[in-house]
Backbone as XML, in Angstrom:
<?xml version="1.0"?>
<chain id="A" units="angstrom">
  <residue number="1" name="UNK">
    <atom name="N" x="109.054" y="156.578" z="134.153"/>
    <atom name="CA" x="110.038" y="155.913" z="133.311"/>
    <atom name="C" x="110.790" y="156.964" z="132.523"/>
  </residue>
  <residue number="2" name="UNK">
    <atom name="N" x="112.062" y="156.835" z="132.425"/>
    <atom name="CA" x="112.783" y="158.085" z="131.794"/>
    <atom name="C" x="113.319" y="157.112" z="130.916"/>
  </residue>
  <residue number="3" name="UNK">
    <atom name="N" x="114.100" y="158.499" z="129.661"/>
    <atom name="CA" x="113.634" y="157.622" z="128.101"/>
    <atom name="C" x="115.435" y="157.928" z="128.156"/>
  </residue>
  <residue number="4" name="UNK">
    <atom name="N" x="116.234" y="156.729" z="127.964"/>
    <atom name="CA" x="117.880" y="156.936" z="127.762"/>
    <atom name="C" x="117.857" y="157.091" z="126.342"/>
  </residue>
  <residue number="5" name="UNK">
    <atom name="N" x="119.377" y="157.978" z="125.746"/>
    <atom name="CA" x="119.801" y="157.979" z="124.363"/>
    <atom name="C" x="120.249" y="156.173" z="123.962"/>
  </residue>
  <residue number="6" name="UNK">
    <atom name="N" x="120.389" y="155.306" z="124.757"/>
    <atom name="CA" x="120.363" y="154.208" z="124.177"/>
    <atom name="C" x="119.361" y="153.928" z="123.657"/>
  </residue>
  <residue number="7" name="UNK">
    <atom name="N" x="117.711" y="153.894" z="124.492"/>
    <atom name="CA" x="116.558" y="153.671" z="124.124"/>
    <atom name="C" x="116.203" y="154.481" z="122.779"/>
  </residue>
  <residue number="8" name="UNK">
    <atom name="N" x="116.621" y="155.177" z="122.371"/>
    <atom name="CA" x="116.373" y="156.062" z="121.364"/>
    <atom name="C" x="116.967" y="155.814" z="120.338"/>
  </residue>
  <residue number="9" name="UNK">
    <atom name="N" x="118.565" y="155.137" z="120.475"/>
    <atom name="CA" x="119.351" y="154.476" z="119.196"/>
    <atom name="C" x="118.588" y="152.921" z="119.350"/>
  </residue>
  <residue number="10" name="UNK">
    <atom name="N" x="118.543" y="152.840" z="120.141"/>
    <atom name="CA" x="117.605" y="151.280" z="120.075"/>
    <atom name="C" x="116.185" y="151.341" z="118.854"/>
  </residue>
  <residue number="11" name="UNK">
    <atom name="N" x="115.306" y="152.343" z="118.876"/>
    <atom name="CA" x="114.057" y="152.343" z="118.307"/>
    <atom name="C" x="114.260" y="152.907" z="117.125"/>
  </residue>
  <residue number="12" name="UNK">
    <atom name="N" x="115.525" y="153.212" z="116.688"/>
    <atom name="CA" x="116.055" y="154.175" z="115.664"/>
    <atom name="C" x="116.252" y="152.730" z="114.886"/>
  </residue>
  <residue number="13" name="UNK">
    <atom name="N" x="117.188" y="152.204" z="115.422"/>
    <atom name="CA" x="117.563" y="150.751" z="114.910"/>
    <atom name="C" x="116.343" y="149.816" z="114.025"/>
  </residue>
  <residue number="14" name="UNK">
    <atom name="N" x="115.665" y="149.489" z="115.010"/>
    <atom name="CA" x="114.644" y="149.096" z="114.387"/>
    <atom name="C" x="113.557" y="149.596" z="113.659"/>
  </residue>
  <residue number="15" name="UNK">
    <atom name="N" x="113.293" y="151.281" z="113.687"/>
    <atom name="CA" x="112.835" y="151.778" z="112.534"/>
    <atom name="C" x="113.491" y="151.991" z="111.432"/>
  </residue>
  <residue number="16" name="UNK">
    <atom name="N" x="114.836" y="151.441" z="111.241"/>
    <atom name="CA" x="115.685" y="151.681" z="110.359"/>
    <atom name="C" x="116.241" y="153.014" z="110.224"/>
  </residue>
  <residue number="17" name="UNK">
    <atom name="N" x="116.162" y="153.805" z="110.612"/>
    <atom name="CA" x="116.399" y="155.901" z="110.841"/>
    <atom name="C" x="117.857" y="155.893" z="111.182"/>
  </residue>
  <residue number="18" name="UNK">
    <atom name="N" x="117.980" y="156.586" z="110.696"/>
    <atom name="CA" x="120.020" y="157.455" z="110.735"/>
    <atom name="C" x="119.670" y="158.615" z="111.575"/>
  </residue>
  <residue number="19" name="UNK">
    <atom name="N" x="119.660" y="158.736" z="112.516"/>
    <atom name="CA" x="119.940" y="160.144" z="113.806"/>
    <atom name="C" x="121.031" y="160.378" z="113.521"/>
  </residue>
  <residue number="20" name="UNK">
    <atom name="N" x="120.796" y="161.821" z="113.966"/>
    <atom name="CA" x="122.287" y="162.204" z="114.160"/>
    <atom name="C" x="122.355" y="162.177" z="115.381"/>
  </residue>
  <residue number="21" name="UNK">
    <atom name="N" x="123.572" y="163.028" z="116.271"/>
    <atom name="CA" x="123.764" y="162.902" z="117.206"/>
    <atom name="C" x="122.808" y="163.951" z="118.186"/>
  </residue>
  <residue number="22" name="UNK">
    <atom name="N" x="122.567" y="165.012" z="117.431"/>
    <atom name="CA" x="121.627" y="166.077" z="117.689"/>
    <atom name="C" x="120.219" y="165.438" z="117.751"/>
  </residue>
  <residue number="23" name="UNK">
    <atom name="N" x="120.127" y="164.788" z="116.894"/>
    <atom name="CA" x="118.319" y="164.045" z="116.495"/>
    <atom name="C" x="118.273" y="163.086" z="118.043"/>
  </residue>
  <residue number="24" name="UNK">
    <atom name="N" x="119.409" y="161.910" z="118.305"/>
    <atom name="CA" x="119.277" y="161.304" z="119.627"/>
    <atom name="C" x="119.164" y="162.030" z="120.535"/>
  </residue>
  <residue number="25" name="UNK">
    <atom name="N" x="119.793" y="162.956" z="120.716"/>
    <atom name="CA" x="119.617" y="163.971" z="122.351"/>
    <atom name="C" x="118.119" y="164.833" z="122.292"/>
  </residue>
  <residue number="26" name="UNK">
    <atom name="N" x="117.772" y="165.389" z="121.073"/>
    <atom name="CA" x="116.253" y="165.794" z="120.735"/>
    <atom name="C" x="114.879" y="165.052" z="121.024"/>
  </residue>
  <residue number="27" name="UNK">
    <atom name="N" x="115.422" y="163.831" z="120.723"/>
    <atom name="CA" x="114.164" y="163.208" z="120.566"/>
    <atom name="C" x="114.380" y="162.181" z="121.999"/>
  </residue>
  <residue number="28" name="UNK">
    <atom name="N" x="115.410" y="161.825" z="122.292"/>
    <atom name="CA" x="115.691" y="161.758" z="124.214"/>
    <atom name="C" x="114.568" y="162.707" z="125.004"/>
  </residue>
  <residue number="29" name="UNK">
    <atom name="N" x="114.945" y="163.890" z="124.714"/>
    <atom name="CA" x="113.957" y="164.746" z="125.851"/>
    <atom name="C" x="112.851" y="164.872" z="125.059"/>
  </residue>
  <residue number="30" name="UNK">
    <atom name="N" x="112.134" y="164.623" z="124.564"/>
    <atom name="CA" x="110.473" y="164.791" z="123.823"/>
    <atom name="C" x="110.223" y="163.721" z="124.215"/>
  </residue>
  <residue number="31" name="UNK">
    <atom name="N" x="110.242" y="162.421" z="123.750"/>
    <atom name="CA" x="110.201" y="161.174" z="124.351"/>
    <atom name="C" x="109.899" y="161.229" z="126.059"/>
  </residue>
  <residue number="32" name="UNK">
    <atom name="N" x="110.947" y="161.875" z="126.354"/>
    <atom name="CA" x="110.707" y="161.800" z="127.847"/>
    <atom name="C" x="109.667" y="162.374" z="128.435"/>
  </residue>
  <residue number="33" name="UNK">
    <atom name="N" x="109.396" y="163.522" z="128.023"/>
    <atom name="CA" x="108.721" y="164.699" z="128.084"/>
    <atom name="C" x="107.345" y="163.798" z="127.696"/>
  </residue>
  <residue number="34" name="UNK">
    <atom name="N" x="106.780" y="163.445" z="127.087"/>
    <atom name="CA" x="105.889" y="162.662" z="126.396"/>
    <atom name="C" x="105.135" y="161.876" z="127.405"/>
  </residue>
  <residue number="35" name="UNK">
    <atom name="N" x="106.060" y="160.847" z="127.827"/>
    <atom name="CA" x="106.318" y="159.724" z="129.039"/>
    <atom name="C" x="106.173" y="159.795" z="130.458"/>
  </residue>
  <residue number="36" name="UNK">
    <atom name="N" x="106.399" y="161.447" z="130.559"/>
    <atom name="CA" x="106.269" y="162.094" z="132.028"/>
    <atom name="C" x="104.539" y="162.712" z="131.832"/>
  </residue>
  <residue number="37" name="UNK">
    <atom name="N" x="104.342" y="162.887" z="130.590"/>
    <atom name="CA" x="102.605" y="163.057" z="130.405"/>
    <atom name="C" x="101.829" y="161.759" z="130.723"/>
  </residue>
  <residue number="38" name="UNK">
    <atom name="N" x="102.135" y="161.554" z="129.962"/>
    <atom name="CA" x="101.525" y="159.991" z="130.300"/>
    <atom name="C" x="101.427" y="159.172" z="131.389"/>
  </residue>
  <residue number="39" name="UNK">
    <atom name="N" x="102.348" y="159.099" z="132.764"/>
    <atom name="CA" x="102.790" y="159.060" z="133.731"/>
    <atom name="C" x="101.370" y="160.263" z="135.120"/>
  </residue>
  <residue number="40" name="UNK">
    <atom name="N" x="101.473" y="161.230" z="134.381"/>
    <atom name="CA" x="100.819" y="162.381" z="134.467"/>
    <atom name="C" x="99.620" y="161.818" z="134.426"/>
  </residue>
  <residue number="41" name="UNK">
    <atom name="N" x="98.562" y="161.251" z="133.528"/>
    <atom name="CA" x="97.328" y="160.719" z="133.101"/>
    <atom name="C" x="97.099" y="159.359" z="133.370"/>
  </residue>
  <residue number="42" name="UNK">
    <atom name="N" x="98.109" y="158.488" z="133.652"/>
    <atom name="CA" x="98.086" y="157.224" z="134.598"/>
    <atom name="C" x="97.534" y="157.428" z="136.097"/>
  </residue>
  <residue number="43" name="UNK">
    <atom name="N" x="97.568" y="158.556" z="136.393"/>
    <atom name="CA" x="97.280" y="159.238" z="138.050"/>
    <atom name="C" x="96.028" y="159.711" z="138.263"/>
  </residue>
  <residue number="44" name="UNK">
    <atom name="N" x="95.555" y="159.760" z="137.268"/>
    <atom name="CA" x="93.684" y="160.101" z="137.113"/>
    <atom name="C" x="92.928" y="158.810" z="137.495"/>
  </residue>
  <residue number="45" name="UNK">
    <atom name="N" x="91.862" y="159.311" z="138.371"/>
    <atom name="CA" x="90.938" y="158.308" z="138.818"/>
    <atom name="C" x="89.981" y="157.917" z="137.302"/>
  </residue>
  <residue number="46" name="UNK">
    <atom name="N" x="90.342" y="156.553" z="137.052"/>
    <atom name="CA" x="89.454" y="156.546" z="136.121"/>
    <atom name="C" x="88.200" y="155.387" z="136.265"/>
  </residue>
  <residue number="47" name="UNK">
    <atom name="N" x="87.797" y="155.218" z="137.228"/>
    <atom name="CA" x="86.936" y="153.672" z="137.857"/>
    <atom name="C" x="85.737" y="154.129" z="137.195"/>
  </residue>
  <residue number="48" name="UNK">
    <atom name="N" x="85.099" y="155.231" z="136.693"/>
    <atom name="CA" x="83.151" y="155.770" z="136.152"/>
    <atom name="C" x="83.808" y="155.788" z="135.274"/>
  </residue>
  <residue number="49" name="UNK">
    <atom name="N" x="84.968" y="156.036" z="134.644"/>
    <atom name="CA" x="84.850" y="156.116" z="132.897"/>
    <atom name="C" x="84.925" y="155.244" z="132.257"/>
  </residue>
  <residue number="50" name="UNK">
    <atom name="N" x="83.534" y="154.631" z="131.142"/>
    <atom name="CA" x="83.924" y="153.694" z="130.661"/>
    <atom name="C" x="84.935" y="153.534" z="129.275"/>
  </residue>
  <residue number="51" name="UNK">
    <atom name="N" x="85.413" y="152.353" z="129.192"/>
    <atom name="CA" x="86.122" y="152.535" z="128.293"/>
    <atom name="C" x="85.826" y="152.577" z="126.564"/>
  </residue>
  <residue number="52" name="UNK">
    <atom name="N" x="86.175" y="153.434" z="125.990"/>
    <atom name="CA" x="86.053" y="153.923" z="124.756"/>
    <atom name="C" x="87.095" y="153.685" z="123.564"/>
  </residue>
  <residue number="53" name="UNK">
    <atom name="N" x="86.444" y="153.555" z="122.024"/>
    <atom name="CA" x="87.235" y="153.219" z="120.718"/>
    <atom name="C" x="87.235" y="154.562" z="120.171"/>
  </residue>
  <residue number="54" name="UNK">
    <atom name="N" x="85.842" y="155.836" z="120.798"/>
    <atom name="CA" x="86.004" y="156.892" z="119.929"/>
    <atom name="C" x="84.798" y="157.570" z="120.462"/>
  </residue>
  <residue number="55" name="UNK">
    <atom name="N" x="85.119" y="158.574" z="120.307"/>
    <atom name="CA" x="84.731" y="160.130" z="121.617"/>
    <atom name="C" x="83.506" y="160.464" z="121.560"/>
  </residue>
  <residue number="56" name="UNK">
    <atom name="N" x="82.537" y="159.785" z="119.911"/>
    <atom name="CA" x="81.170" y="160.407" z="120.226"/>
    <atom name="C" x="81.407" y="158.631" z="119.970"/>
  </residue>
  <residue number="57" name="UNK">
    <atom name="N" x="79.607" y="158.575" z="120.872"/>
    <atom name="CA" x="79.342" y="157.938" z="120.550"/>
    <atom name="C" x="78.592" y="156.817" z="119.152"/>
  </residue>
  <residue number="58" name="UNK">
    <atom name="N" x="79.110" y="155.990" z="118.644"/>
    <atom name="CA" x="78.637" y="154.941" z="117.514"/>
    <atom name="C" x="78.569" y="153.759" z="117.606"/>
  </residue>
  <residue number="59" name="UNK">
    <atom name="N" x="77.490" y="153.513" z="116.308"/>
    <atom name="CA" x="76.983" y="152.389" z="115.827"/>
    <atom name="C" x="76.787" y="151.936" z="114.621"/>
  </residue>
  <residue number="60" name="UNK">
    <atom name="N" x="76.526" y="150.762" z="114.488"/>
    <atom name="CA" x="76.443" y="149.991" z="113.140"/>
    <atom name="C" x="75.089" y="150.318" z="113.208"/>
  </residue>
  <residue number="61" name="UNK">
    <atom name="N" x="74.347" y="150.208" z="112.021"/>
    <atom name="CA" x="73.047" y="150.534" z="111.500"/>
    <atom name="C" x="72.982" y="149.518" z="110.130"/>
  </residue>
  <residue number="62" name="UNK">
    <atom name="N" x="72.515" y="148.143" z="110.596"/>
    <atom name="CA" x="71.992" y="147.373" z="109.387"/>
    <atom name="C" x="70.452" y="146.896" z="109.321"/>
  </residue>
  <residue number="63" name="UNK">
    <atom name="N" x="70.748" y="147.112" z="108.369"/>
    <atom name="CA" x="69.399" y="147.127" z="107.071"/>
    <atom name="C" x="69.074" y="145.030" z="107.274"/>
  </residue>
  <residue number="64" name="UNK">
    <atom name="N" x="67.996" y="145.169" z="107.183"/>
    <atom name="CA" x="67.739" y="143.852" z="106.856"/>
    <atom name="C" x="68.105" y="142.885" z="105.980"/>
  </residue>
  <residue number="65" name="UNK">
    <atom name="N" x="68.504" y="141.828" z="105.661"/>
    <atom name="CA" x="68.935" y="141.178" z="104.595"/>
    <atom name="C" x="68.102" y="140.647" z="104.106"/>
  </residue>
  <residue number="66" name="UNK">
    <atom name="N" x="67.466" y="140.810" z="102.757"/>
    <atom name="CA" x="66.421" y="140.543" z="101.873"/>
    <atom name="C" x="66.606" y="140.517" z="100.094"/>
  </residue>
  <residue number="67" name="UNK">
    <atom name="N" x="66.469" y="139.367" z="99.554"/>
    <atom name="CA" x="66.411" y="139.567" z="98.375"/>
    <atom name="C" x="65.580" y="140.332" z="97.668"/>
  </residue>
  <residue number="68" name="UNK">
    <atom name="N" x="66.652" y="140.890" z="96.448"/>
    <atom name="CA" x="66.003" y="142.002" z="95.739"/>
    <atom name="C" x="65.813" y="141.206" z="94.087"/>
  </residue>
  <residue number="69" name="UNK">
    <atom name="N" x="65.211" y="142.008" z="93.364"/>
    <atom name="CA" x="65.706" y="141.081" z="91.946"/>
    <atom name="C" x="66.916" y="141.999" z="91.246"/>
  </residue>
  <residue number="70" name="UNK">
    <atom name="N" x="67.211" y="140.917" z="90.356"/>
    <atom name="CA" x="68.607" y="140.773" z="89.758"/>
    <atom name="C" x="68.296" y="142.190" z="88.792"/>
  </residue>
  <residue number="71" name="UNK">
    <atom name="N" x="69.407" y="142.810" z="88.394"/>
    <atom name="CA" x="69.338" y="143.815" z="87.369"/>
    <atom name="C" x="68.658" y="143.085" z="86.190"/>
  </residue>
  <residue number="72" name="UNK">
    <atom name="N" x="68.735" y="142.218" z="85.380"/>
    <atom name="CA" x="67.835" y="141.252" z="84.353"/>
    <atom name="C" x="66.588" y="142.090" z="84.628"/>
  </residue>
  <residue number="73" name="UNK">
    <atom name="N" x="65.639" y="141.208" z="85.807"/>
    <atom name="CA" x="64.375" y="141.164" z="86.145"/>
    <atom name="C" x="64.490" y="142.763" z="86.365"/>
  </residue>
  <residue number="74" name="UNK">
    <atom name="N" x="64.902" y="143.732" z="86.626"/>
    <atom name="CA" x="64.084" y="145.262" z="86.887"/>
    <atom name="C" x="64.668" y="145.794" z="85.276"/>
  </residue>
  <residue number="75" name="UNK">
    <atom name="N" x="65.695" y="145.755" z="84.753"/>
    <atom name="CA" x="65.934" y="146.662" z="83.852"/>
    <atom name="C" x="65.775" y="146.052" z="82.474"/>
  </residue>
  <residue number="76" name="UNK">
    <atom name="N" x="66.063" y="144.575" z="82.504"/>
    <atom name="CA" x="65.892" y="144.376" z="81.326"/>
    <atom name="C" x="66.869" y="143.404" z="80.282"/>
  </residue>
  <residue number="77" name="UNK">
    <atom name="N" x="67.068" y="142.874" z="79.645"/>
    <atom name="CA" x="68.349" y="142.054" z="79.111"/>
    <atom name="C" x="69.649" y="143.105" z="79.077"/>
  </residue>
  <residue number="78" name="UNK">
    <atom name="N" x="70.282" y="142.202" z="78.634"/>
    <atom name="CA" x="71.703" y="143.130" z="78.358"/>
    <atom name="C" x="71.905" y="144.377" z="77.570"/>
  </residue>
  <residue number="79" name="UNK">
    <atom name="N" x="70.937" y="143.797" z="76.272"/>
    <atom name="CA" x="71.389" y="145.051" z="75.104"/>
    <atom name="C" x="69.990" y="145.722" z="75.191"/>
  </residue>
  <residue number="80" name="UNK">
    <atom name="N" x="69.030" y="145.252" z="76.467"/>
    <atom name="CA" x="68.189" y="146.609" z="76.627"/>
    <atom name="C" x="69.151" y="147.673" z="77.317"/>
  </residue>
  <residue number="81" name="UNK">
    <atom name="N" x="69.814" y="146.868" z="78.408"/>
    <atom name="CA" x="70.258" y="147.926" z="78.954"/>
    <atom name="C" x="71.168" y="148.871" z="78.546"/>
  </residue>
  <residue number="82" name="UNK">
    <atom name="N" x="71.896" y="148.395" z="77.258"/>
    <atom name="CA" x="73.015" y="149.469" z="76.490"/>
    <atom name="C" x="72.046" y="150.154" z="75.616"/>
  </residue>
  <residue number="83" name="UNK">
    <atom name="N" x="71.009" y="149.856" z="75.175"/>
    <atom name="CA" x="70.118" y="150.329" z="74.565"/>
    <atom name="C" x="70.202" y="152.011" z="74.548"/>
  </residue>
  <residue number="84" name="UNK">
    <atom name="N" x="70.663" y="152.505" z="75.719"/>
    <atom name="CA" x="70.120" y="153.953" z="75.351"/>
    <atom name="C" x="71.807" y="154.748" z="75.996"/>
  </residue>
  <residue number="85" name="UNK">
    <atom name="N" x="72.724" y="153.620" z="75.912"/>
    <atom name="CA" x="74.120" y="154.409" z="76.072"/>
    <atom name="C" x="74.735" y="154.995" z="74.582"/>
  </residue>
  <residue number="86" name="UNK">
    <atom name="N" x="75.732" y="155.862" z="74.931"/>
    <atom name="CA" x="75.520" y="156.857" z="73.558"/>
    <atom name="C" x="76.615" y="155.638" z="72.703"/>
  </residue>
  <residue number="87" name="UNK">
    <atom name="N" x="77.217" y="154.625" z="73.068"/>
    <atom name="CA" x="78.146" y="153.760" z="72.292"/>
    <atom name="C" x="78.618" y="152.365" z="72.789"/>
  </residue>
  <residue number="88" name="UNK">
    <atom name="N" x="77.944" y="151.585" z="72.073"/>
    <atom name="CA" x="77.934" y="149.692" z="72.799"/>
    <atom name="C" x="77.931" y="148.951" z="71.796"/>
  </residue>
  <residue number="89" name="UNK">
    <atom name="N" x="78.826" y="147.688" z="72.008"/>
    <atom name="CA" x="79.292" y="147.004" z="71.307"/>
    <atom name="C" x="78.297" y="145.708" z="71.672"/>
  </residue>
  <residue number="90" name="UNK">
    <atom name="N" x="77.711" y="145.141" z="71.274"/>
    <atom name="CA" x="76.756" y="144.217" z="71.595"/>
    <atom name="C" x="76.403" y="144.644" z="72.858"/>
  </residue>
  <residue number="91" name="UNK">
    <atom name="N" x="76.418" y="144.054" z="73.938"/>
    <atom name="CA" x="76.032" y="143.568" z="75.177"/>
    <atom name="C" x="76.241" y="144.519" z="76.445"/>
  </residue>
  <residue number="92" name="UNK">
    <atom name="N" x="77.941" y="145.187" z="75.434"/>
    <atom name="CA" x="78.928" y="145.653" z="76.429"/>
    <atom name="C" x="78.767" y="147.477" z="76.021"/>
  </residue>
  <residue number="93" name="UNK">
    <atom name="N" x="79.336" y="147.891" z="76.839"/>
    <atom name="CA" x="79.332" y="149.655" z="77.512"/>
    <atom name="C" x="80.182" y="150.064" z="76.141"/>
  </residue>
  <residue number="94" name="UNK">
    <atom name="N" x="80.786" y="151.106" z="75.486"/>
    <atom name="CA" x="82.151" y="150.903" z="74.606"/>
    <atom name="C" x="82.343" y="152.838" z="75.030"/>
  </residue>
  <residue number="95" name="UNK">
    <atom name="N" x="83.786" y="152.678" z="76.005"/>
    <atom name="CA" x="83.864" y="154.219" z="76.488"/>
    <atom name="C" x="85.407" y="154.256" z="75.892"/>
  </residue>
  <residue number="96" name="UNK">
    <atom name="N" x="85.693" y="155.346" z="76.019"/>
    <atom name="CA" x="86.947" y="156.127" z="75.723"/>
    <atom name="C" x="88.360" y="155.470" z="76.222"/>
  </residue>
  <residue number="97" name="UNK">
    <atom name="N" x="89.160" y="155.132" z="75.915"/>
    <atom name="CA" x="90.576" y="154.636" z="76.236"/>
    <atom name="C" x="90.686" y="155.907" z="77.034"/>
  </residue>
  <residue number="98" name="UNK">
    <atom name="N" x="91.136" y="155.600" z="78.665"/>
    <atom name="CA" x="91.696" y="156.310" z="79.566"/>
    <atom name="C" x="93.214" y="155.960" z="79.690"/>
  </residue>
  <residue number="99" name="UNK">
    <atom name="N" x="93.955" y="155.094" z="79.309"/>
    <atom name="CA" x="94.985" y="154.585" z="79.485"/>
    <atom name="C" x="95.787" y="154.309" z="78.398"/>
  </residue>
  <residue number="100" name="UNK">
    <atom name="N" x="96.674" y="154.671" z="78.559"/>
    <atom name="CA" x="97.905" y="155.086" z="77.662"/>
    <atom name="C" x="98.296" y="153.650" z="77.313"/>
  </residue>
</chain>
């Protein structure tokens, strides 16, 4: 398949892009050039290779689903748990204004 300077103001179009006239004739032959690779790798026997999302092989690895207890039950009420932060307002954390 060879790539025309129409096809190229065509995809320009709809990426919204301003070519110049230099950029259409440039990217004409890369495109093409590209297309004649690809064309190139369409011609490979590929019937033993299976098909792949990504080059090494992976997997998901899950953990069992099991209840744990609630932060309450391991650490403690609320104002235990601010208990030993260096500044808390009852219940709650009390940190530094990051934001203007």
């Amino acid at each position: 398949m060879s790539i025309t300077k129409k096809d190229v103001e065509h995809v320009a179009r709809l990426a919204r892009l301003a070519l110049t006239e230099e950029e259409k004739e440039r990217y004409t032959t890369q495109l093409g050039q590209i297309l004649g690779y690809v064309e190139k790798l369409s011609q490979l026997n590929t019937d033993n290779v299976p098909p792949t999302s990504h080059v090494l092989p992976m997997s998901n690895v899950w953990r069992e689903d099991k209840m744990e207890p609630s932060t309450e039950e391991t650490l403690g009420s609320p104002d235990e748990i601010v208990a030993n932060a260096p500044e808390h307002e009852g219940p709650l954390f009390k940190v530094k204004k990051v934001i203007e």
